[in-house]
KOLTI-843997 format. One line per field, with one value per residue (C-alpha): residue number from 1; residue in three letters; x, y, z. Coordinates in nm, 2 decimals. Each point is the difference from the previous one (the first is absolute). Layout:
lumlo [NUM  ...]
baba [ALA  ...]
u [X  ...]
v [Y  ...]
w [Z  ...]
//
This chain:
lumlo [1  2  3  4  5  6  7  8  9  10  11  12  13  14  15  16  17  18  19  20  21  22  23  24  25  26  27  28  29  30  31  32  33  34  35  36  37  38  39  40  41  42  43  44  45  46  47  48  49  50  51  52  53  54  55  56  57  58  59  60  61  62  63  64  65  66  67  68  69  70  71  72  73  74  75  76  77  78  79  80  81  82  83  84  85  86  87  88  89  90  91  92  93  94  95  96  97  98  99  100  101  102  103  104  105  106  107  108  109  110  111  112  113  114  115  116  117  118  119  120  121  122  123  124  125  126  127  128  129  130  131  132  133  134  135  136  137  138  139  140  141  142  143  144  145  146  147  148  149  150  151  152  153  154  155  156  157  158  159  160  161  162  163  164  165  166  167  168  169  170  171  172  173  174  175  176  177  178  179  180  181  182  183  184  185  186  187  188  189  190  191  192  193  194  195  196  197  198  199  200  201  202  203  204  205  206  207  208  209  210  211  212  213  214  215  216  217  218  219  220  221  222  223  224  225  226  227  228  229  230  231  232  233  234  235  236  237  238  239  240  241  242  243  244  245  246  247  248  249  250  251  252  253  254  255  256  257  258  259  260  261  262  263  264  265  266  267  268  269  270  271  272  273  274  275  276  277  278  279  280  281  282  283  284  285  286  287  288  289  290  291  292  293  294  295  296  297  298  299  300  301  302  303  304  305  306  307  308  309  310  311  312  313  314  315  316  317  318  319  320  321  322  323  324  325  326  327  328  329  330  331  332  333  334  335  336  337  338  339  340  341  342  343  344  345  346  347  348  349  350  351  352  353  354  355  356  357  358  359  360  361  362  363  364  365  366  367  368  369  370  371  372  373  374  375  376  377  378  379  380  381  382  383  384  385  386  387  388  389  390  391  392  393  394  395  396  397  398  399  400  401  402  403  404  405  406  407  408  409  410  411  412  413  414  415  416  417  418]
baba [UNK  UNK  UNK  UNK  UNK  UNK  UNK  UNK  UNK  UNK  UNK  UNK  UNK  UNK  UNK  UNK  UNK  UNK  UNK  UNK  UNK  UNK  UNK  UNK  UNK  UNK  UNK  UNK  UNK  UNK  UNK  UNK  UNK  UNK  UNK  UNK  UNK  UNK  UNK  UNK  UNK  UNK  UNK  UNK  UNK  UNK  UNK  UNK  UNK  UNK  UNK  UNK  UNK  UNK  UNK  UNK  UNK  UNK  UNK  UNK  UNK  UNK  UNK  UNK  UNK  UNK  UNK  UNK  UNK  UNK  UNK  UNK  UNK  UNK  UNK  UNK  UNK  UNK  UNK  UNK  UNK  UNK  UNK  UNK  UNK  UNK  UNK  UNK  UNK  UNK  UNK  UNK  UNK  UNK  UNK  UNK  UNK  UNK  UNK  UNK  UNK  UNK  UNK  UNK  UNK  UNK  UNK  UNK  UNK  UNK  UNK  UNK  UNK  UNK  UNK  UNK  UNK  UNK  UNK  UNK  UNK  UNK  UNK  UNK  UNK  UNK  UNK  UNK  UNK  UNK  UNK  UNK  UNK  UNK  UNK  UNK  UNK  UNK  UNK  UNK  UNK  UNK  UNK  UNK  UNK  UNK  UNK  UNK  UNK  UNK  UNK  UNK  UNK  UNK  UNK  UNK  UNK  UNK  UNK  UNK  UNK  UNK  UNK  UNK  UNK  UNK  UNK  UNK  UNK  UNK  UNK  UNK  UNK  UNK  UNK  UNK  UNK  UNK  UNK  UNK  UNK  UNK  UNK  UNK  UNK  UNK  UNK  UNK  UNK  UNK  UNK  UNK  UNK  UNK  UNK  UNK  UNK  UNK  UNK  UNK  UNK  UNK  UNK  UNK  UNK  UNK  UNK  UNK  UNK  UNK  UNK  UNK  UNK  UNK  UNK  UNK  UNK  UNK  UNK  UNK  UNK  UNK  UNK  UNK  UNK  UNK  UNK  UNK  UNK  UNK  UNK  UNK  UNK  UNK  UNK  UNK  UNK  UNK  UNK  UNK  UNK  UNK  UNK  UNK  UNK  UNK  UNK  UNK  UNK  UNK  UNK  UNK  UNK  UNK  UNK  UNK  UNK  UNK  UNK  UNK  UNK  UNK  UNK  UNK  UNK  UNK  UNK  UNK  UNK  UNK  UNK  UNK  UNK  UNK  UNK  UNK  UNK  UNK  UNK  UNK  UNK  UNK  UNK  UNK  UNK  UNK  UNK  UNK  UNK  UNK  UNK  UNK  UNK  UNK  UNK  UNK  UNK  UNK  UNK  UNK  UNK  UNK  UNK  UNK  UNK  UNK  UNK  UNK  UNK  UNK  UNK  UNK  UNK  UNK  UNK  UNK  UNK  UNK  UNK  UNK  UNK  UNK  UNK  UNK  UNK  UNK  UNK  UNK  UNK  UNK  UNK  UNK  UNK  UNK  UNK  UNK  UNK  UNK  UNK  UNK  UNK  UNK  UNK  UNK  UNK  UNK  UNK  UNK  UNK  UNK  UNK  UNK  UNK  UNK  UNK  UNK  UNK  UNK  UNK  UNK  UNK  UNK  UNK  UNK  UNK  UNK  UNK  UNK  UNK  UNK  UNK  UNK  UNK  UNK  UNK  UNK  UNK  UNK  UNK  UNK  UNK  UNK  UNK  UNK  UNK  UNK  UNK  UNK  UNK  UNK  UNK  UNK  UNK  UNK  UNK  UNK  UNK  UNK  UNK  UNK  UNK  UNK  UNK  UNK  UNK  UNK  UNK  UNK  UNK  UNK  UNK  UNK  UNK  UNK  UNK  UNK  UNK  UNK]
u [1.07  0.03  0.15  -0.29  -0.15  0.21  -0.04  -0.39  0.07  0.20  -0.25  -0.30  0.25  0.02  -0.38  -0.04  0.21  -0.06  -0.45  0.20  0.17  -0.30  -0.21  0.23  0.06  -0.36  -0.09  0.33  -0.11  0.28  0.30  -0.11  0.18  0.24  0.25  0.10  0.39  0.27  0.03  0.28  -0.08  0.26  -0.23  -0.28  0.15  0.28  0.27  -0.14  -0.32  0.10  0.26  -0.29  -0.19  0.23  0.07  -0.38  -0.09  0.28  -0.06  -0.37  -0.02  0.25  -0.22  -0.29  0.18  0.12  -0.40  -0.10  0.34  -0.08  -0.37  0.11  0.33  -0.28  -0.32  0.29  0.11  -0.35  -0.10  0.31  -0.08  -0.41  0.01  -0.22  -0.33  -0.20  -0.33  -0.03  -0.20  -0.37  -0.10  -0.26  -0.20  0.01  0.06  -0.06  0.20  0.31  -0.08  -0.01  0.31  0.22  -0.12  0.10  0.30  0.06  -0.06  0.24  0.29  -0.08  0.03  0.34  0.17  -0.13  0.19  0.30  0.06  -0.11  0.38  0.04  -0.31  0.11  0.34  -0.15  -0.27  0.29  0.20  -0.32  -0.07  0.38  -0.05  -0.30  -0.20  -0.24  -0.22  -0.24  0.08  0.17  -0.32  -0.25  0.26  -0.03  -0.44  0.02  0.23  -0.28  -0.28  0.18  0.12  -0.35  -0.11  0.22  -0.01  -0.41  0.04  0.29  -0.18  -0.30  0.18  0.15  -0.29  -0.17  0.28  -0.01  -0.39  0.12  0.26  -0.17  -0.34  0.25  0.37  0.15  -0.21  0.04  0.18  -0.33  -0.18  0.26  0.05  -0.35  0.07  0.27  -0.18  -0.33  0.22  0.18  -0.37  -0.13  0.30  0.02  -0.37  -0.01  0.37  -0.06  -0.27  0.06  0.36  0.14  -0.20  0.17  0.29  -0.04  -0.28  -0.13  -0.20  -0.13  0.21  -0.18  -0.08  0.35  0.19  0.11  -0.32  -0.07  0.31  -0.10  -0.37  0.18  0.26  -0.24  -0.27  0.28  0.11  -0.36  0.04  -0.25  0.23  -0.27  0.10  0.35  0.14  0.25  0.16  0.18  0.33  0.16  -0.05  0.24  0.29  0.13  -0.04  -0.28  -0.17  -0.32  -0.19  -0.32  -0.20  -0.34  -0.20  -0.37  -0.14  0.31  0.19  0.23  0.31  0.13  0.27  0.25  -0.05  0.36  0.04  -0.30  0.15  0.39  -0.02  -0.10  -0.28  0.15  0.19  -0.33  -0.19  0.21  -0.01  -0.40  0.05  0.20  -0.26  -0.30  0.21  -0.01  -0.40  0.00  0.13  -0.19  0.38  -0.14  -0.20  0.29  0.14  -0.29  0.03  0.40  -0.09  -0.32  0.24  0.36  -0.18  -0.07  0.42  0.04  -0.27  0.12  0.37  -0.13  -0.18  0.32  0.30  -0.27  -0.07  0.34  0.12  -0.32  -0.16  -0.32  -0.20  -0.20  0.10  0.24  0.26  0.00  -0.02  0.41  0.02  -0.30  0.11  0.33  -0.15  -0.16  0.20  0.25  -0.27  -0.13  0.34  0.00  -0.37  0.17  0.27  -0.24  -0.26  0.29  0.06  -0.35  -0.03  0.34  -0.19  -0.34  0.20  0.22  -0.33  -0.19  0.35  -0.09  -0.37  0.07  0.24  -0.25  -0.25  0.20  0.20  0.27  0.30  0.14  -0.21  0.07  0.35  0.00  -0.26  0.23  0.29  -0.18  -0.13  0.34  0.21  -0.33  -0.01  0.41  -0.03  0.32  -0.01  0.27  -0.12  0.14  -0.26  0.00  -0.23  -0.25  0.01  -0.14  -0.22  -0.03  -0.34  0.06  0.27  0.33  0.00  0.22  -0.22  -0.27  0.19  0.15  -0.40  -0.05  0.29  -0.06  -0.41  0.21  0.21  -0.31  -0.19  0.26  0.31  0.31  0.01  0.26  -0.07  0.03  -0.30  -0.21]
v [-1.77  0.13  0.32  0.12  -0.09  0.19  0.31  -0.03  -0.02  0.26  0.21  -0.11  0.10  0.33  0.05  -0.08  0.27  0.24  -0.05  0.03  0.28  0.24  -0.10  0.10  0.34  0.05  -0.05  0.09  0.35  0.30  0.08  0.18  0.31  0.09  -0.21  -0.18  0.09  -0.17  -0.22  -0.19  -0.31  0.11  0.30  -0.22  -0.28  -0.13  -0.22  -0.31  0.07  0.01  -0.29  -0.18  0.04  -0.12  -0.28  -0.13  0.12  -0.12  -0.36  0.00  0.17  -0.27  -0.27  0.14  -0.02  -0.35  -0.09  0.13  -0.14  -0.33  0.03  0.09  -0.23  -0.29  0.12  0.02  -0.36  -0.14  0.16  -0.11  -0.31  0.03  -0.09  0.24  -0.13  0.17  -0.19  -0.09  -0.36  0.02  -0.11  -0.27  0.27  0.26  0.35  0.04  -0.37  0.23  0.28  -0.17  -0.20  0.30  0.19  -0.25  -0.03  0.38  -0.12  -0.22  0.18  0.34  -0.25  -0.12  0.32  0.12  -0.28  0.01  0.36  -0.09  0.01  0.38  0.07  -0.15  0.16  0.36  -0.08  -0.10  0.37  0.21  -0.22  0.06  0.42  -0.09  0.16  -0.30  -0.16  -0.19  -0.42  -0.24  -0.16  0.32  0.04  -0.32  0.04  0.33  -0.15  -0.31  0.25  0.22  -0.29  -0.14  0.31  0.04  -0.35  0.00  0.34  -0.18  -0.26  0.20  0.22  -0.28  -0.21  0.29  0.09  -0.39  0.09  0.33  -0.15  -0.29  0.26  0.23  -0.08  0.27  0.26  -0.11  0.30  0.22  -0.18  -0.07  0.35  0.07  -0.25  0.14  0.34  -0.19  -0.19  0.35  0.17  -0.27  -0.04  0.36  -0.01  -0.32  -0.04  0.24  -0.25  -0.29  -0.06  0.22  -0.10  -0.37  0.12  0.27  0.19  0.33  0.27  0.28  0.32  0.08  0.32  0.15  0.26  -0.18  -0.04  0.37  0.08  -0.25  0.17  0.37  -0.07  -0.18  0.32  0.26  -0.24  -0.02  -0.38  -0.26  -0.24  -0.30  -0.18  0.01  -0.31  -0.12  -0.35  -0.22  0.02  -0.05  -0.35  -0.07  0.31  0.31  0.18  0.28  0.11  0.13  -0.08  0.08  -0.31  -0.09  0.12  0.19  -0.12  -0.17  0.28  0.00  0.18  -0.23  0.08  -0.22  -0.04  0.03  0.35  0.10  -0.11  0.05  0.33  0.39  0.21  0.19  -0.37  -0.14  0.33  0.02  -0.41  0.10  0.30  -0.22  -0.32  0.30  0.13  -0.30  -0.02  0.33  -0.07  -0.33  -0.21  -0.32  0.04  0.15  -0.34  -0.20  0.24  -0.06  -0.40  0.08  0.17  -0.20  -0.34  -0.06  0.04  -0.24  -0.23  -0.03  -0.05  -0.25  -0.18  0.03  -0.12  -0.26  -0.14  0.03  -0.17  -0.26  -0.01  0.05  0.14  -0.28  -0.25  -0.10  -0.03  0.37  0.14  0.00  0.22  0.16  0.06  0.15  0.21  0.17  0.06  0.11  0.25  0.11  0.15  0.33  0.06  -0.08  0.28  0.22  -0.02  0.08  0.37  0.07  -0.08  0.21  0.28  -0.05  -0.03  0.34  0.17  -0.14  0.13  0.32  -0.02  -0.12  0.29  0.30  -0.16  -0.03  0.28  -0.24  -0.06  -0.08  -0.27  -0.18  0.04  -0.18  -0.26  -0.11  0.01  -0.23  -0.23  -0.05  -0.06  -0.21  -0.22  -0.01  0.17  0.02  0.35  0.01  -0.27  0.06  0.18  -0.28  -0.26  0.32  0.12  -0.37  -0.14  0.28  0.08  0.28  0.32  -0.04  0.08  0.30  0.15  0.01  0.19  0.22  0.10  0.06  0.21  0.20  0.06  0.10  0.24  0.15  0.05  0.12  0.07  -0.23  -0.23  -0.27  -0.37  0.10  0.22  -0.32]
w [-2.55  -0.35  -0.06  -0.16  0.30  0.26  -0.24  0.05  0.38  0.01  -0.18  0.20  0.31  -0.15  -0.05  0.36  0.10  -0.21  0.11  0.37  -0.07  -0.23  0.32  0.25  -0.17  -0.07  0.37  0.19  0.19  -0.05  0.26  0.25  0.04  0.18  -0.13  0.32  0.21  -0.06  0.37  0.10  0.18  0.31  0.10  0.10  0.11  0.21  -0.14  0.19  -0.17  -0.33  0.07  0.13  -0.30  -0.24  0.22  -0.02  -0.33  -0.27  0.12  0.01  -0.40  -0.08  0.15  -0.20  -0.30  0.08  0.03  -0.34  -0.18  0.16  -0.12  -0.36  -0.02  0.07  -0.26  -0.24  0.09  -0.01  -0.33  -0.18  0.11  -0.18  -0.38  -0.18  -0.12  -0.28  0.07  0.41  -0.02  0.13  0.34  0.04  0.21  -0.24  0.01  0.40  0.06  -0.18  0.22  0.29  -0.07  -0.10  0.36  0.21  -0.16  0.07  0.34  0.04  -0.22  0.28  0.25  -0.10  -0.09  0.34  0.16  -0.22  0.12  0.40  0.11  -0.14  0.15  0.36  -0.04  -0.04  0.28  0.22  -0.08  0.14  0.31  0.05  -0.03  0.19  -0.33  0.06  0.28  -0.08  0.09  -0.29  0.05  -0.08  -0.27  -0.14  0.00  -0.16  -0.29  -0.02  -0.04  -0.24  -0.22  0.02  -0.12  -0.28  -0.10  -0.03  -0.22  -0.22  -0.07  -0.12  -0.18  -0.15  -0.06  -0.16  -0.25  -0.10  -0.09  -0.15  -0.26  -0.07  -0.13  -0.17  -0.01  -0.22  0.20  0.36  0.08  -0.03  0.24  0.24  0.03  0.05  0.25  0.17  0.07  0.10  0.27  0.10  0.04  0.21  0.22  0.07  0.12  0.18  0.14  0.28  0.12  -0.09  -0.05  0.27  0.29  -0.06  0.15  0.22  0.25  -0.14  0.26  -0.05  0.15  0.33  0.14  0.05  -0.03  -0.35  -0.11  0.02  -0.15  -0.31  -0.04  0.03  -0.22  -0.27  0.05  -0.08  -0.26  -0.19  0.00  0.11  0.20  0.01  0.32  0.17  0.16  0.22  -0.07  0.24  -0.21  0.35  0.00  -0.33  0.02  0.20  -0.33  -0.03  -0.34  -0.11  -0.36  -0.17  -0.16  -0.13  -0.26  -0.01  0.33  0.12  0.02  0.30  0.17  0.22  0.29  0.12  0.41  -0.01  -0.13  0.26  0.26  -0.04  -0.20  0.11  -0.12  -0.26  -0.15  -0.03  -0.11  -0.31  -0.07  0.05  -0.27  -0.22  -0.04  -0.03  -0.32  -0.12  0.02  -0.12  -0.33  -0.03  -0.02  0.09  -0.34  -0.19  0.07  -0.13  -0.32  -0.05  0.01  -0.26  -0.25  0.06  -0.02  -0.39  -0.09  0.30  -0.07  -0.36  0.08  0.21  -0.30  -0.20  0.24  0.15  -0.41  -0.12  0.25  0.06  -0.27  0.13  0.27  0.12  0.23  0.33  -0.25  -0.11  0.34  0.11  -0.31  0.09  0.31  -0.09  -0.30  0.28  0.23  -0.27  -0.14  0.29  0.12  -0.25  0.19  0.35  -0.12  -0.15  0.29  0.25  -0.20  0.02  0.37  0.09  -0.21  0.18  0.35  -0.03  -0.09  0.27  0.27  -0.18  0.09  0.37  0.05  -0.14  0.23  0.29  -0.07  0.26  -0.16  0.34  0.03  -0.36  0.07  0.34  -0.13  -0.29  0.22  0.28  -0.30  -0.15  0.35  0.10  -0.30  -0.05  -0.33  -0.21  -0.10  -0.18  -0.24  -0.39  -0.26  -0.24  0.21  0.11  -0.36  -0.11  0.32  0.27  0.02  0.25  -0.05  0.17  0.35  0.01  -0.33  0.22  0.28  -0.24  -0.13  0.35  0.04  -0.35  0.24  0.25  -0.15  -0.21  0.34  0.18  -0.12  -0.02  0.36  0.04  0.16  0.32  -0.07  -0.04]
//
């Protein structure tokens, strides 16, 4: 690559961040005051514990990174290895025989990078069954990573098929429609995912008449916030872990319940989970999402143009997409790093919300507590990776907000308290 060439890179780079960044700040919500109590990891948890931790997580971030270095190291390889080509030759089926070509060959290079990077996968798979952090059979495992890869691999190769259309109508303006694209695609996954897509791999009910369930509708009355339906989902089957998330769009709209965390955690644990996932309705979040993708997409959809011509030549055809593939992934990391500040933002306020509703800092405290020794948390991990990829606040920040609740409500109260 010319020099010339790496400078535009670098600038489109910088474009792609920058869009990340303006959207991130234009959408992030403020700090939530108080400002949260300094915590030490040692008052909440027991040397084992935090030993324990650090055991399972340092490995398990290092076999992540391994994953995406291997993916990289071998896009790199494969578009090296692509001559650039001004003026792709024609198909003899035309425009759609080109399309058509160029998705299935996203097909197959998803397919092959998935395989390539099977033995990190196995190795990490092998590290939870070990902490006993998964149960589900090697054999469920293996038909849940079939689906999903046959799900990805039939939206690849549209997406794919339909930028081949895209540049080949307007190569030196693909980058508007594609991030038109991107959007559409965000909009329509949001609405549909919750059912379509997530009912592939797991069984959603409704909450039944419980003590839970009025707890949900009470909470979500004094909240002002229509909670749509509430489910549980047989998380069970797949990990020990419990969670709690908010998904769908419009008429989708869903707070969904891990069975896990109803059946493992008290009342007031799961109250404030409960509070914390109706904040997140409250301030519309899931659409704050959607709106971050809207406004980040053009700078990454026209880096993605750039790296993908400079280093292809073109757009169109199987033999753009390594480079296309690794302009992406490339330009889509300042939006993984900006969309990660914007959740952290969105998920302190949301602590904030569940604690004035709840008005249970006790319960917070416990529930992050039981959720970090549960899922063999490293709390301790260094701020560099959260400041990059950490979508939620560290741990002990969001003890120490509970604390700073505590100490507002109350007067000053020390661990033992909780």
């Amino acid at each position: 690559m010319r020099p010339s060439d790496r400078l535009s890179s670098a600038v489109a780079l910088v474009v792609a961040g920058a869009s990340a960044a303006l959207a991130q700040h234009l959408l992030a919500p403020p700090r939530p005051a108080p400002d949260p109590e300094p915590v030490a990891a040692e008052e909440y948890f027991s040397a084992e514990e935090i030993t324990a931790g650090r055991r399972y997580g340092q490995p398990q971030r290092r076999l992540a990174g391994a994953r995406t270095a291997t993916e990289l190291a071998a896009l790199l390889a494969l578009a090296r290895r692509c001559r650039p080509v001004n003026e792709p030759t024609r198909p003899a089926g035309g425009a759609l025989g080109e399309a058509l070509g160029t998705g299935g060959a996203a097909v197959v290079l998803g397919s092959a990078l998935t395989l390539l990077t099977l033995p990190i996968d196995v190795a990490s798979r092998r590290r939870s069954l070990a902490e006993g952090l998964a149960t589900d059979s090697w054999r469920d495992w293996g038909v849940d990573r079939i689906k999903a890869q046959a799900v990805e691999a039939g939206l690849t190769g549209a997406l794919a098929g339909a930028s081949t259309l895209l540049a080949r109508h307007s190569p030196r303006r693909w980058w508007c429609g594609a991030a038109a694209g991107i959007a559409g695609v965000a909009g329509l996954a949001g609405v549909l995912a919750p059912v379509l897509l997530e009912p592939l791999f797991n069984d959603f009910t409704p909450l039944p008449e419980s003590e839970t369930r009025a707890d949900v509708l009470a909470l979500a009355e004094a909240a002002g916030v229509d909670v749509g339906e509430v489910y549980s989902v047989d998380a069970s089957r797949r990990t020990t872990m419990a969670n709690a998330y908010v998904s769908g769009l419009g008429p989708t709209k869903r707070v969904v319940l891990f069975d896990t965390l109803l059946t493992d955690f008290h009342r007031d644990e799961v109250r404030f989970v409960v509070a914390h996932e109706l904040g997140h309705v409250r301030h519309r979040d899931v659409w704050r999402q959607l709106v971050y993708i809207v406004l980040s997409a053009p700078g990454a959809a026209y880096a993605i143009q750039e790296l993908t011509t400079r280093r292809a030549g073109s757009l169109r055809g199987p033999r753009a997409l390594p480079a296309l593939s690794l302009a992406t992934t490339l330009a889509g990391f300042p939006l993984a790093v900006g969309g990660a500040a914007l959740s952290r933002a969105v998920e302190r306020r949301t602590d904030a919300f569940g604690l004035a509703l709840t008005d249970a800092p006790e319960g917070l405290i416990a529930c992050f507590r039981r959720l970090a020794v549960q899922s063999r948390t490293d709390v301790a991990a260094g701020r560099r990776l959260r400041d990059l990829v950490a979508t939620h606040p560290p741990l002990l920040e969001r003890i120490g907000a509970a604390r700073a609740h505590q100490r507002l409500r109350t007067g000053p109260r020390t661990p033992a308290d909780s």
